[in-house]
Structures are given as structure tokens and as C-alpha cells.
Steps between C-alpha positions, in 0.01 A plus 500: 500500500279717310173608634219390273281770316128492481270632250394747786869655567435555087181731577635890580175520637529231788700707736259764503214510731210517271128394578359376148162545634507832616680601155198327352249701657727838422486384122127447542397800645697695262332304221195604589591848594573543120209331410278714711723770392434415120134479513486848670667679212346247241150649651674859500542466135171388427371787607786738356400361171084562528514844645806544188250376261191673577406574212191335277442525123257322324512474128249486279499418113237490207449154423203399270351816526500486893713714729676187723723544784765224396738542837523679815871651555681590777731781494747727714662868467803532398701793534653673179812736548592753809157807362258224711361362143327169555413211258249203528637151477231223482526131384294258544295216299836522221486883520776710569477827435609919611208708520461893583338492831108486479297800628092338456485226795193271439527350891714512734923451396302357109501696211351373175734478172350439162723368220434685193537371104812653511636281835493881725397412822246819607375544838110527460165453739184411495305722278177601665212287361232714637611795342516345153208367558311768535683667173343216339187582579458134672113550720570315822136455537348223306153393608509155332871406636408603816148216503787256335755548805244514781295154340883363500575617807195300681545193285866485598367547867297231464744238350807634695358629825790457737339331786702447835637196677176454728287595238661222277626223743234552769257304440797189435667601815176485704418117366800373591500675831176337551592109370777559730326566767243244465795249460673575804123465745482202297891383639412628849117326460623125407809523767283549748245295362732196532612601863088524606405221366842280684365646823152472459585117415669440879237717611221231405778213602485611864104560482459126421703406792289752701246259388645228509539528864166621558337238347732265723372699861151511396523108400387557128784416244305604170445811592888527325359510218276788566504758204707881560182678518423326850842502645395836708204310639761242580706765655222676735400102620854430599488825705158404687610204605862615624313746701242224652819275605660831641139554683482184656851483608438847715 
């Protein structure tokens, strides 16, 4: 009789002691190894690529009559042949360009290009104002536009004086500290208020019993109805005559 086959005699992988969850956690540690792995030399390439393109050239251009700095490029050296010759590539902004390294620096890794009429990129800086200035024959010292900056100077003071946050929110700060305090006494005052006026209300209960009861030993009922202001009358009576009954007993 032939032995009947099951779908798991069909698996090569049945006979073989295998733990599915420990291969699992071997997939998923290796997973994130090259994960890990992949971010550390993502990061390493980042940085590769800044300190490889260190370089910082913006460009300036005449448009309507006005020297404009239309983009900012990046750029890197590039080696040229075996003598230790060295080019400029920078791109950038739809700019791609080889330029002969740059010898006036404007800041640090930046060095200004101007494009000309002719589309030449030139390495320039700043001309010294001062100096042509003074060619001019420009006087720094102008009485009446020194009066016009010092009046503008005070009236902008005056207008714009930067106050501080005290100096501006104070006195708000210190009203509402105030109403909030006042509210709060107000809270405590009315609680206790209410509770006061409960116990001063079994307070005068009991004294009309006191009297009650006095006006029973001493044989006068009406004096119940006595008003408060003669309850401590009532109170020194009722102590004479306890002490007479405790005087004739001895």
C-alpha cells in the first residue's frame, strides 16, 4: 500500500531544523545594520561634497544701469593635467561654467565675478568709496545736514523709542495683578462669610435655649423673648443663682 504524501514531505525545507523566528530577527538586524550603515556614508558624503565645494562666487551684472548680483555660485577645483594646473568649476542658479582660479577674495572662500558686455566673467572688489570720494572733492562736513540728521534723529526717538517689556506692559501687568488679587480676598471673604454666619446662627439657637431655660428656673417665661443685647445679663443671673443653690446646699 502506498504511503500517502503530504504537502509538507513536498517542502525541502521541512527536514531541516530551522527557527523562522530567529531567522527573522537575523534578517532584521541585518536590515538595519545596512540601514544604519547607509545613513553613515550618506552623512559621509554630505560632507565630502561641502568641504569639495567650498568655493563661493557671486555674480554680478549691469542691469538698468545698476550693478546686481543675479546668483550666488558654488564651485570646486579641478585639477588640469600631471604640471599641478588647476581650473575653477562653478554652477549654480543655470550656470555652469570653467574659470581660471580667482586671486582677489572679497570674504572668506567668496570672490566677486562681474559679467562684462562682452559675457567675460572678471574677478573684481569693492572699489574704495572713501578714496574716490575724496578725489571728488566730496566735504564730509556739512553744517545744515548735520541740524537735518540730528532734528531726525530726536524725532525718530520720539516716535520710535524702543521702550522695554516693563516699561510697556507694566502698568497692564500690575492691574491685573491687582483685580486678581482683590478677586481672590473677595473668594476667601464670602466663603467664610457663609461659614460665620451658619455658626453664628446655632450660636444664637443655643443662646435662646440658654434662655429659655432660665426663664423656666427663675419662673418668668417672657423673658424668651428678651432681645441679644441682654442675653449676657441673662447669662451672669443664671450664674448668681447656681451659685446661691450651691451655697445653701453646703
Amino acid at each position: 500500500m502506498a504511503n500517502d504524501i503530504s504537502a509538507a514531505d513536498l517542502n525541502p525545507l521541512s527536514n531541516m531544523n530551522i527557527d523562522m523566528s530567529a531567522t527573522g530577527n537575523i534578517f532584521l538586524i541585518i536590515l538595519v545594520s545596512f540601514l544604519i550603515l547607509g545613513l553613515i556614508g550618506f552623512l559621509v558624503w554630505l560632507f565630502m561634497q561641502k568641504k569639495k565645494w567650498w568655493i563661493r562666487v557671486p555674480l554680478y551684472k549691469m542691469i538698468g544701469n545698476v550693478n546686481t548680483r543675479i546668483a550666488t555660485l558654488k564651485g570646486k577645483v579641478v585639477p588640469m593635467g600631471r604640471a599641478g594646473d588647476q581650473l575653477w568649476f562653478v554652477k549654480g542658479a543655470g550656470f555652469k561654467k570653467f574659470l581660471p582660479p580667482a586671486e582677489i577674495q572679497s570674504a572668506a572662500k567668496e570672490y566677486w565675478h562681474y559679467v562684462r558686455s562682452d559675457g567675460e566673467w572678471v574677478n573684481f572688489s569693492m572699489t574704495d568709496i572713501d578714496k574716490l570720494q575724496k578725489e571728488a572733492g566730496v566735504k564730509y562736513v556739512k553744517t545744515d545736514m548735520r541740524l537735518q540728521r540730528l532734528a531726525t534723529d530726536k524725532l525718530l526717538e520720539q516716535r520710535h523709542l524702543k521702550t522695554s517689556f516693563l516699561e510697556k506692559w507694566g502698568t497692564v501687568i500690575g492691574f491685573v495683578v491687582f483685580f486678581l488679587i482683590i478677586s481672590i480676598a473677595l473668594v476667601v471673604f464670602f466663603n467664610q462669610y457663609s461659614d460665620v454666619v451658619a455658626q453664628l446662627g446655632s450660636v444664637i439657637d443655643k443662646a435662646d435655649n440658654i434662655m429659655t431655660k432660665a426663664a423656666k428656673i427663675s419662673g418668668n417665661e417672657g423673658t424668651a423673648d428678651l432681645i441679644p443685647a441682654l442675653i449676657p445679663i441673662g447669662f451672669l443671673s443664671l450664674k448668681k443663682k447656681k451659685k446661691r443653690k450651691n451655697n445653701g446646699k453646703n
